[in-house]
matplotlib code that plots the C-alpha trace (Angstrom):
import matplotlib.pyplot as plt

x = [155.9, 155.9, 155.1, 152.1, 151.3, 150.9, 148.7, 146.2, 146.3, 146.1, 142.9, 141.3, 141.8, 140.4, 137.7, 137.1, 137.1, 134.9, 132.2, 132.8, 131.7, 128.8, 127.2, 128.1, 125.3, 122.6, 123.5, 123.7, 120.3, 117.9, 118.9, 118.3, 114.8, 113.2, 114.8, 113.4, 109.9, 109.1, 110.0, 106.8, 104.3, 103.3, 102.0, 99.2, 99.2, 97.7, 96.2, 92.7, 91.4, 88.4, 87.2, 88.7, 92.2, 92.5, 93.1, 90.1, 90.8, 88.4, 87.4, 86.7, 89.2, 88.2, 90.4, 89.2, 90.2, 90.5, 93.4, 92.8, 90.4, 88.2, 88.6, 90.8, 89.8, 91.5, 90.7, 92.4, 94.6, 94.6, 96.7, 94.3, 97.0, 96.2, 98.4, 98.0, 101.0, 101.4, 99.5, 100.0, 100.5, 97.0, 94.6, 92.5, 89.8, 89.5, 86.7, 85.9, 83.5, 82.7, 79.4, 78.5, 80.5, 79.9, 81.8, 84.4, 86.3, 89.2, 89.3, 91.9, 94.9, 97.8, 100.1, 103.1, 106.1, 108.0, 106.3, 104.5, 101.5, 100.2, 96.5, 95.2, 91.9, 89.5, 86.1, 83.0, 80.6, 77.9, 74.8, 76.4, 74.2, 76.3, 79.5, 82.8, 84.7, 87.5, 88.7, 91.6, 94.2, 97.8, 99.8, 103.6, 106.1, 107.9, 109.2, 111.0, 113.8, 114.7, 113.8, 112.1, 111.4, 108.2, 108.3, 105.1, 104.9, 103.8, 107.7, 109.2, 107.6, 107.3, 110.3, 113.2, 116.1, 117.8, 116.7, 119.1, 118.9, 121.6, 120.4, 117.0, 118.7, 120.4, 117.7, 114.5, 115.9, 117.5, 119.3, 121.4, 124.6, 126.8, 130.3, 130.0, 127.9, 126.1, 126.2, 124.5, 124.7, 128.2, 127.8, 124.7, 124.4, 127.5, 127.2, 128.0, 129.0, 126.4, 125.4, 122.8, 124.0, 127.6, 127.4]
y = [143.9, 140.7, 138.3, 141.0, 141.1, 137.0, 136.6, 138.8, 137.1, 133.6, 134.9, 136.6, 133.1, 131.3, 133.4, 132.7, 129.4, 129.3, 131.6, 129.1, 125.9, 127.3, 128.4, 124.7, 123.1, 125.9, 125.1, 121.0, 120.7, 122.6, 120.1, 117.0, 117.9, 118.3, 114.8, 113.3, 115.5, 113.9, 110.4, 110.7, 110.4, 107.5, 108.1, 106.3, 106.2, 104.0, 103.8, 103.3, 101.2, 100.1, 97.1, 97.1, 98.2, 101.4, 104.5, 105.8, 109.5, 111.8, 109.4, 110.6, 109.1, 109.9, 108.6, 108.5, 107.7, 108.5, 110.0, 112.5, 115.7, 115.0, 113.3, 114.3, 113.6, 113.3, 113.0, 111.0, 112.3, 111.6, 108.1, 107.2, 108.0, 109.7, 110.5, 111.2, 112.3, 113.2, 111.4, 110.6, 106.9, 104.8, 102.6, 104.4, 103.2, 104.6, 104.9, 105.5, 107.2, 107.6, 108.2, 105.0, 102.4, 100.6, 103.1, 100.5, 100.8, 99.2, 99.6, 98.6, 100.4, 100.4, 103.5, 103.7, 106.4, 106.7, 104.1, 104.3, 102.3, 101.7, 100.7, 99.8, 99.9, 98.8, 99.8, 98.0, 99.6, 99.1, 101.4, 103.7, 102.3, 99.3, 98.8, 96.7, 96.2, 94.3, 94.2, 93.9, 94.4, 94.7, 96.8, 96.8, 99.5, 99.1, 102.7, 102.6, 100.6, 102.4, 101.0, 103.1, 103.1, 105.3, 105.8, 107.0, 108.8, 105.5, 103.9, 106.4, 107.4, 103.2, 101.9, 102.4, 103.9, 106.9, 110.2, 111.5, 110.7, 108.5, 106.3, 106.1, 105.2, 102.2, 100.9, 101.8, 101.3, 97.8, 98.6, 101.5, 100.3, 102.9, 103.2, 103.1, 101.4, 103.9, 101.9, 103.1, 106.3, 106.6, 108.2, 110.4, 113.7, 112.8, 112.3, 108.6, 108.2, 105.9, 103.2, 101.3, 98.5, 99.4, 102.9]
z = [115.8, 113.6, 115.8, 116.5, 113.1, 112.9, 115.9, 114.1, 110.8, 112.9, 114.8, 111.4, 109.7, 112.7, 112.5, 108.4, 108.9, 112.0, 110.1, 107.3, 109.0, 110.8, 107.1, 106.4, 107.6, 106.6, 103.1, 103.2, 105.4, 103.0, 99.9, 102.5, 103.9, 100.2, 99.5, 102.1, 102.2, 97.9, 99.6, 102.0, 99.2, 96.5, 92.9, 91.1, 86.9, 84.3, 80.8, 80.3, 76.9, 75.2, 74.7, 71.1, 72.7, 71.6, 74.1, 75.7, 75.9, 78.3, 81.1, 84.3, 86.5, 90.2, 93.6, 96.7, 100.5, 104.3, 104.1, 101.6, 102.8, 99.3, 96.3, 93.6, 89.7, 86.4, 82.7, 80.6, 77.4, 73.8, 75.0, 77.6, 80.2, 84.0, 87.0, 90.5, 92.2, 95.6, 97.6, 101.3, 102.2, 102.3, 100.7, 97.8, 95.2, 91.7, 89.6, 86.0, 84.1, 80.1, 78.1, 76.3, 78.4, 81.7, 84.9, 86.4, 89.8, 91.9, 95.0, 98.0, 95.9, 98.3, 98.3, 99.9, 100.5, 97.5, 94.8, 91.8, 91.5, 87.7, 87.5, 84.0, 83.5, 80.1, 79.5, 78.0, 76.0, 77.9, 80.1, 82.1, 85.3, 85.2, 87.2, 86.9, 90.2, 90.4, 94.7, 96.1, 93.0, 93.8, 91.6, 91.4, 90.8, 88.0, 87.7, 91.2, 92.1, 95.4, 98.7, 101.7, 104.8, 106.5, 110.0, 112.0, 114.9, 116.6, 115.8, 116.8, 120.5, 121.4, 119.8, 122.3, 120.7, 121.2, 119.8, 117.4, 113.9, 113.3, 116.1, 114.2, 111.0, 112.3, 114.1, 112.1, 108.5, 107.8, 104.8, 106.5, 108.1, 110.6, 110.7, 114.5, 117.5, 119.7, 123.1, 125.9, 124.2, 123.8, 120.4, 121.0, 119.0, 116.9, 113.3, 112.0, 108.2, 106.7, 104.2, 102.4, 100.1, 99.9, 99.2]

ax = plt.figure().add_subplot(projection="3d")
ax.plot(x, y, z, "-o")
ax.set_aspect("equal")
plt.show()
């Protein structure tokens, strides 16, 4: 009758723990696909000025571009301060618009996954039929420190490489290093402990 007795409670604490580890991975994924869903998308802020210095507050900031369905607009605050966020990877042009000064523009602003471009922007008092465009400015992230890698659809139907995701880390993200080699696909399907600059 004992040994009866510990059969069942061996097969109801297989069971626990069985129940336990499939629920494992329905409560890690969910945390990992927003991560990496806010990584697909770039910001653009800046300050807009007058020609005196001071914060220009109310301008009509307006971005445009092919990837986006139609353009977005902004107004500056009381610091002269506007922010886009959420924008899909792609080349966009601003432009700027006040009463009593001259509407300026840039235009070929790069956006990439995960970085914050900051485009500054002064006015001068001027018609408002005349236009400053400055082509071609780079801007450079100085909120962001992290490093990422955007991979297309392109990549990842011509580049051969296997099809699970640790196999497309490896191979598609320099900075990532495996704990194992997946030859000939040796290693499919099973997960590989990763890291990127020693951690």
């Amino acid at each position: 009758m004992l040994i009866k007795s510990l059969d069942v409670s061996r097969a109801a604490r297989c069971r626990t723990w069985r129940a336990a580890l499939l629920l494992l991975p329905a409560l890690v994924l969910p945390a990992g696909l927003a991560r990496g869903q806010t990584l697909q998308t770039g910001t653009i802020i800046g300050t807009v000025r007058d020609n005196q210095g001071g914060a220009a507050a109310q301008v009509t900031v307006t971005l445009t571009s092919p990837v986006l369905i139609t353009a977005r607009t902004d107004s500056t605050n009381a610091e002269g301060s506007y922010r886009f966020p959420s924008l899909p990877p792609g080349v966009y042009a601003l432009s700027y618009e006040l009463t009593g000064f001259r509407k300026a523009s840039r235009t070929n602003v790069l956006v990439d996954a995960s970085v914050t471009r900051t485009i500054d922007v002064t006015l001068e008092v001027g018609a408002i039929s005349e236009t400053v465009e400055v082509v071609g400015e780079a801007g450079v992230d100085v909120t962001d420190t992290n490093i990422a890698t955007s991979l297309d659809t392109n990549a990842l139907q011509n580049i051969p490489t296997a099809r699970d995701v640790w196999s497309i880390l490896q191979n598609m993200a320099p900075q990532v290093v495996l704990d194992r080699e997946d030859v000939g696909g040796s290693e499919g399907g099973l997960q590989a402990v990763f890291s990127s600059h020693g951690s």
